[in-house]
MARGU-490597 format. One record per residue: z, y, x of N, C-alpha, C, O, CB in turn. Coordinates in pm, whole numbers, plus 50000, padded with zeros to 5 digits. Atoms other than C-alpha are relative to their C-alpha. Glycine has a CB too. Layout:
BEGIN
ZYXZYXZYXZYXZYX;...
//
This chain:
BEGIN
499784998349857688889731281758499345012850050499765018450151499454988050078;500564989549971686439760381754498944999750109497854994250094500935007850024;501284999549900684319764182026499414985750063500094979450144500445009250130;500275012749992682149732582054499265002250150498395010950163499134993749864;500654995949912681229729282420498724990650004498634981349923500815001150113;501005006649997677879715782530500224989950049499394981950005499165004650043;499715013649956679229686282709500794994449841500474982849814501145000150164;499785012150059681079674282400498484998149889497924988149846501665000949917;501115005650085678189681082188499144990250029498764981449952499275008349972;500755014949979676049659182420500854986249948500594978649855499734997950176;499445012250077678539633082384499934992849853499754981149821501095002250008;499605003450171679029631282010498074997950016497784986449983501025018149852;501455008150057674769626981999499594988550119498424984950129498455013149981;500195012549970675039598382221500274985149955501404981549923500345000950077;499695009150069674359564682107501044987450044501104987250167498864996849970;499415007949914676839533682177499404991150017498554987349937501034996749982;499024997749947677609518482405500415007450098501465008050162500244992950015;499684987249877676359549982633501105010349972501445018050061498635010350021;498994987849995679029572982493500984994450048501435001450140500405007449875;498935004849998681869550182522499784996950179500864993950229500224987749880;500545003449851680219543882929500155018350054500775021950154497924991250000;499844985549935680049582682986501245002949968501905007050063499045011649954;499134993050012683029591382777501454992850102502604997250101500075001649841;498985005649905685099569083038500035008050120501045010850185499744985650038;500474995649869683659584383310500715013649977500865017250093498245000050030;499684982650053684989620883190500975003149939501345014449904499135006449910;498424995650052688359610783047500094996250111500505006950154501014994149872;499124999949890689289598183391499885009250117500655008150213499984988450047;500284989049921687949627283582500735013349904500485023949960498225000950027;499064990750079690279651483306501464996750031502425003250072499774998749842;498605007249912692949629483393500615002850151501765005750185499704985350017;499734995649852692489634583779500475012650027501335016950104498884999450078;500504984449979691499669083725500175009849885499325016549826498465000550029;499554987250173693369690883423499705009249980499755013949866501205005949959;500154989949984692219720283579498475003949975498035015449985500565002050109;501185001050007688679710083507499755004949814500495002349720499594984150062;500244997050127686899725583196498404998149981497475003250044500555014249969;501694995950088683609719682991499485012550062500075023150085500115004249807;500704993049927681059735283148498364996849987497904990749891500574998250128;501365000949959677279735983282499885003250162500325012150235499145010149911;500235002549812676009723783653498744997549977498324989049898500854985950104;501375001350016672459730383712499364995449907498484986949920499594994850073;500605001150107671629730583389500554986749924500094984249813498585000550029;499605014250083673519694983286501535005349970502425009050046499904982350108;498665001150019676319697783064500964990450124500654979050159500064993849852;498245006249877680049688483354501075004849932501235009149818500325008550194;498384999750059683589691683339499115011850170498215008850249501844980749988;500194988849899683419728183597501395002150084501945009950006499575014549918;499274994549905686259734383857500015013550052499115016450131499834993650083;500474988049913686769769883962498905004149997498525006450112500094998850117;501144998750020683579778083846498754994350073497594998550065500015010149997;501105010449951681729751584039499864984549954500914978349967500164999150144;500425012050035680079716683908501014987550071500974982550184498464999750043;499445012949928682569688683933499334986149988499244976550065501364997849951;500535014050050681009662783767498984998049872499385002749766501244992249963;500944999950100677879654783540499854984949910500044976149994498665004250073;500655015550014676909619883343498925002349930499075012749865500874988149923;501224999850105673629617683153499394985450045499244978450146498745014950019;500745010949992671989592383030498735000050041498165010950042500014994949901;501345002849980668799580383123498974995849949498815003549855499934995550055;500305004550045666109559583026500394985350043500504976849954499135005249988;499565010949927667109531383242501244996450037501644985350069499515000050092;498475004249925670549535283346500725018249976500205029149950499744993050235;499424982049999673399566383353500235002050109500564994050197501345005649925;499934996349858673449588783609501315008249999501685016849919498655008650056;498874987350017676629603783725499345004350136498684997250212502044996549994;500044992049905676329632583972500665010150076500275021850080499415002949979;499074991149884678669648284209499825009750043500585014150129500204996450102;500144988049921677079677884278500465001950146501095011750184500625009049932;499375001249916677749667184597499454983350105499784971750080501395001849926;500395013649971675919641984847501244993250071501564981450065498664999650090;498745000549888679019644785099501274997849888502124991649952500215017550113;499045006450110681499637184810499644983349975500424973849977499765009149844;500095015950051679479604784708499694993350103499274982050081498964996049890;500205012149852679079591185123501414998250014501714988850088499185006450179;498495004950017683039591385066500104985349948500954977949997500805009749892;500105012150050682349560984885498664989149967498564978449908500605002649902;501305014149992678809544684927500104989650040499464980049995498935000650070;500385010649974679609522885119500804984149887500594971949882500295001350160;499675014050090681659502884845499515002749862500315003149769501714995849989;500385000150092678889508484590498364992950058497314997950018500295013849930;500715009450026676549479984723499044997149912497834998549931500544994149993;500835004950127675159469084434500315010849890500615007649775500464983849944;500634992350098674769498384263498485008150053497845002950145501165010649954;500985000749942671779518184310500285018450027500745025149935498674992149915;499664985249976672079557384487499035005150082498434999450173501365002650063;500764993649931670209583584585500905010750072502105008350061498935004749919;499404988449947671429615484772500945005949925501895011049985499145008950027;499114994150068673219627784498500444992649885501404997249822499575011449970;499945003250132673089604384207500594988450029500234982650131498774999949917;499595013849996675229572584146499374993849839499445001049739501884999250023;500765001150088673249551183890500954988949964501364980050038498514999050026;499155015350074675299526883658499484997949860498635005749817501925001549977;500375004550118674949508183310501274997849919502255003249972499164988150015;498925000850055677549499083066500404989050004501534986549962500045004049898;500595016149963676749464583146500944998750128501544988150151497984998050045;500094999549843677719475583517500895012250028500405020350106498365001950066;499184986649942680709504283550500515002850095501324996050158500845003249956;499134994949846681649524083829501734994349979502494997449887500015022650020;498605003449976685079504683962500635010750001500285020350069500294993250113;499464988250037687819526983813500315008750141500235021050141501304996949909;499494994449926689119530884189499285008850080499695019650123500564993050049;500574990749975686169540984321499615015649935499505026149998499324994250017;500474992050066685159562284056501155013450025500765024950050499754993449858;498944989449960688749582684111499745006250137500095017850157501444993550002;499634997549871688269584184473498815011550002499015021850067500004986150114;501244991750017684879602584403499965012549964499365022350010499274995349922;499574987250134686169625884117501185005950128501205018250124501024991749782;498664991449909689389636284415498945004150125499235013850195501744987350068;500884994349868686439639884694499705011349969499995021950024498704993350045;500674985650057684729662984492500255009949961499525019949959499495000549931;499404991250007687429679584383500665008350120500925020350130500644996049926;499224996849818689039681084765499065010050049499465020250104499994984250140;501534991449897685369697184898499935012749915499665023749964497984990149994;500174981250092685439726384566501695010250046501855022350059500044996649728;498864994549991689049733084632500095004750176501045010750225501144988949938;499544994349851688719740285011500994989250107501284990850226501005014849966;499255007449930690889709485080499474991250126500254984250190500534993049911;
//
């Protein structure tokens, strides 16, 4: 394939069932978003838009964090993430516990809507 980017390399040294929990998270944001490419956002391997951070996941010690680069992308949908646990920028899930696919789309099109000018 040639050029190994740093997001898949993280992937491939993650253990399961966190890869198979992130790598969901990042085929359906490729899916949304074709135009999105392997990248780096403040230093965390993303999928990049137009040369800005669409989307990050990393694991944690406790839980994975996805991050929106974007607090105003993820108040698009706080309020139907209840029972998960969020800070300003970070949505915190488990594999145990996955972001609902619909939300999770609606998140990945916010964030893309706010880089694109839409």
């Amino acid at each position: 394939m040639g050029h190994v980017s740093e997001l898949s390399e993280y992937l491939e040294s993650l253990p399961e069932p966190y890869r198979a929990s992130v790598e969901r998270v990042y085929a359906r944001a490729r899916a949304l978003v074709p135009d999105a490419s392997d990248g780096v956002g403040y230093g965390m391997p993303a999928l990049v838009l137009g040369g800005k951070p669409l989307l990050s996941v990393m694991v944690a010690k406790t839980h994975i964090g996805l991050y929106p680069f974007s607090p105003a992308a993820l108040d698009t949908v706080r309020d139907e993430l209840a029972d998960f646990s969020l800070s300003k920028g970070t949505l915190r899930f488990s594999s145990d516990h996955p972001v609902p696919d619909d939300v999770l789309d609606r998140l990945v099109l916010a964030r893309r809507d706010e880089i694109e000018g839409r």
